[in-house]
N, C-alpha and C positions, 0 to 999 in steps of 0.2 A: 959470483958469476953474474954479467950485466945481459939480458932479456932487449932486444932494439925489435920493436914491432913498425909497420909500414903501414899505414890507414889511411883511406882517403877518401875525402868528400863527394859526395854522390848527391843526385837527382834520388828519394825516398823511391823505395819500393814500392809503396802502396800508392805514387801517382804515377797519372799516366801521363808520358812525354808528349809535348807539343813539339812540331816541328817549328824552326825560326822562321820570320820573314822572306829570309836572302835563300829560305830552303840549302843552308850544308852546313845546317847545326841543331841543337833540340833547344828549343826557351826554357831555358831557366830564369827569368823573370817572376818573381812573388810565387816560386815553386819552393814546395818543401824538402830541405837538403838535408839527411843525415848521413851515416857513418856507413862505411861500404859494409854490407851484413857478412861478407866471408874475414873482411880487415878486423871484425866487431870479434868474431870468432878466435883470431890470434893475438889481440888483446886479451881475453879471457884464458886463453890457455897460459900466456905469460904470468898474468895473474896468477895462475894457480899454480905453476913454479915456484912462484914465491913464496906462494901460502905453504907449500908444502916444504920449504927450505933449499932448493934447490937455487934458485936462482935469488940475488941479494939486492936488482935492482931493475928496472921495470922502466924503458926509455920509451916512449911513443915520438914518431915524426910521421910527419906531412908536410906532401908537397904542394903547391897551391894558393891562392888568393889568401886574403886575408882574415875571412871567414871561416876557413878551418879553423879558426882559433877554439872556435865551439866545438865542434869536433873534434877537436883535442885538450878541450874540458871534459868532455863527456869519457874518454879515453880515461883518465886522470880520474874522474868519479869512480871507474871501475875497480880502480884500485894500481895506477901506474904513480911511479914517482914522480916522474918527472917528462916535458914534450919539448918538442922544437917543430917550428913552424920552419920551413925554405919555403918564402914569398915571394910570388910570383903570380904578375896575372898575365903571361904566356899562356899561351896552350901547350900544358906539360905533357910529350908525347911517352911512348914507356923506355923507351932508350935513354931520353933526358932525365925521366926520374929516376931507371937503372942508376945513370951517374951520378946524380945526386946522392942516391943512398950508398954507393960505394966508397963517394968522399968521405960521407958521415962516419960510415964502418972502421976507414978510417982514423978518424979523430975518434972516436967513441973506443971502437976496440971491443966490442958486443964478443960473448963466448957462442951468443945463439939470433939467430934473425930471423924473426916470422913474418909473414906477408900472406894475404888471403891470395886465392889459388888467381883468383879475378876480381876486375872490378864490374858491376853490377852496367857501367854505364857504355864503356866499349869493347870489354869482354874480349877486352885481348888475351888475356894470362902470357904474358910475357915479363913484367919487371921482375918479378924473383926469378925465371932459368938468365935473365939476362946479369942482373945482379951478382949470380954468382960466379958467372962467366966472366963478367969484370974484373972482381975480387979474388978468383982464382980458389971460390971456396964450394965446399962440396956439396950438394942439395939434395934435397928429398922431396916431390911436387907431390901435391893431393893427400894432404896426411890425414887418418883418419885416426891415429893413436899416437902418442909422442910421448918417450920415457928415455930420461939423462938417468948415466951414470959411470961413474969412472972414464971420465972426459970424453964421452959415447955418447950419441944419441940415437936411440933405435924408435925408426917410423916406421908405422904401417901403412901401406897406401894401397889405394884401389886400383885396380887395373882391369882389363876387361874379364880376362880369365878367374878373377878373385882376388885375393890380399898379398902383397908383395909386403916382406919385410926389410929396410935396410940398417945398415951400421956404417954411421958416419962420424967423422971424426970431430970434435970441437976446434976449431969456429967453426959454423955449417948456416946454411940457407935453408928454411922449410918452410912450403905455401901450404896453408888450410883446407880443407874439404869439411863439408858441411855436417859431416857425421864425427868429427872431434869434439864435439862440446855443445852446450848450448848455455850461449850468453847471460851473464847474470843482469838481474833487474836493477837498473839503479835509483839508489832511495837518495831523497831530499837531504839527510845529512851528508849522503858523499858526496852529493853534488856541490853542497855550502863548503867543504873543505877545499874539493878539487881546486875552486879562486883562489887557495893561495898554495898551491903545489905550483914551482917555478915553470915557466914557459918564454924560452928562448926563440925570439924571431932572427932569422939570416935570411941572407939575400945568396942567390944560385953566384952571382960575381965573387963574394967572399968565398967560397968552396972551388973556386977554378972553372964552371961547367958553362960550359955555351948551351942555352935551353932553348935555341929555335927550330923549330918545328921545321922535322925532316919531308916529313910527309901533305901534303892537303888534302883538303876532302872536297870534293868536287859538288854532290849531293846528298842530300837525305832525303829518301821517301817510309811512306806508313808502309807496313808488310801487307800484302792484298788480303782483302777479304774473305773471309772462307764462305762455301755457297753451303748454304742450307740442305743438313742430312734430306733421306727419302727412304722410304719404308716401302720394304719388298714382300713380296706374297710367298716366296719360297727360295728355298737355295738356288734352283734351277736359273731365275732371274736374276742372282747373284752371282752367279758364275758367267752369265751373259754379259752384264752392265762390267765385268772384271775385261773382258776380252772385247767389247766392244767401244767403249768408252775410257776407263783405265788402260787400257791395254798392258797388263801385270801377267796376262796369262796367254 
């Protein structure tokens, strides 16, 4: 059974975005880039597919600049076979990467395809409902438990009401939720190995896919400031500033 996980390079979690010059985009200039932390997630699970017997081959791709290529070392340290890069320095919008990973699917022929539910940077969650929607293959979003068997995969996923379970049939689509795992640490010797675990670059032209950008973005701004709490002497005043001010009541 081949394992095809979807990862993608991000703007780091623990910096804060600058907005660009032209203000309708964020600097990423001498900003620290790692691995989207929900895509970091369904690498790990794949992983551990594997470990556990299930699954006999562990495919990372991304799509993206060139730079991913790190990114797709680090994937490969975790413990995947094998990565391919689709290079590109378009701006990959999520319908374009939908397509790209439908070609891949594919040429590959994956029995299972993970993708984190979002990426950390524009917070669409759209390539995996759209991926599967391409490929005509069945999905499961926000999974918070994942167990193959007898060409089944049964996800649990959160919903508002509590936990939904499904049964979906292999080949199938399933995006990550934060509560499936947590990512393993990677040590110096997997990293020295990951160098020579193969890493296939394509170009979006060899796959068929036109990757220009449907959409533009007109502007970015910072989210406004929040104004400084204020300390009340009693409920009474609280219930005033609610109806006077908030107006919630």
């Amino acid at each position: 059974m081949k394992v095809m996980v979807a990862i993608k390079r991000v703007l780091d979690y623990n910096v804060a975005p600058r907005i660009a010059r032209d203000g309708t985009s964020v600097d990423l200039s001498n900003a620290k880039m790692s691995m989207n932390p929900f895509d970091e997630i369904a690498v790990e699970e794949a992983v551990r597919l594997k470990e556990a017997g299930v699954a006999t081959e562990v495919v990372v791709v991304s799509c993206g600049v060139a730079q991913a290529q790190e990114t797709l070392r680090n994937a490969l340290a975790m413990g995947a076979d094998r990565a391919i890069l689709v290079e590109s320095s378009a701006e990959l919008q999520p319908l374009a990467v939908a397509k790209l990973l439908k070609a891949l699917v594919e040429k590959e022929q994956p029995s299972l395809v993970i993708l984190g539910k979002q990426a950390i940077d524009n917070d669409s969650n759209q390539a995996g409902q759209m991926l599967a929607a391409l490929a005509g293959l069945p999905q499961a979003t926000f999974a918070s438990k994942v167990t193959i068997s007898d060409g089944h995969v049964m996800v649990v996923r959160e919903v508002d009401g509590g936990a939904e379970t499904l049964s979906l049939t292999l080949p199938a689509v399933v995006t990550t939720d934060l509560r499936l795992n947590e990512p393993r640490y990677v040590t110096l010797p997997n990293i020295m190995k990951a160098k020579k675990k193969p890493l296939a670059t394509i170009e979006p032209e060899s796959l068929g896919v036109d990757v220009s950008p449907r959409l533009k973005t007109l502007k970015v701004v910072e989210p406004s400031k929040r104004t400084a709490g204020v300390t009340l002497p009693d409920v009474k005043a609280l219930v005033e500033k609610l109806k006077s001010e908030a107006k919630v009541l």
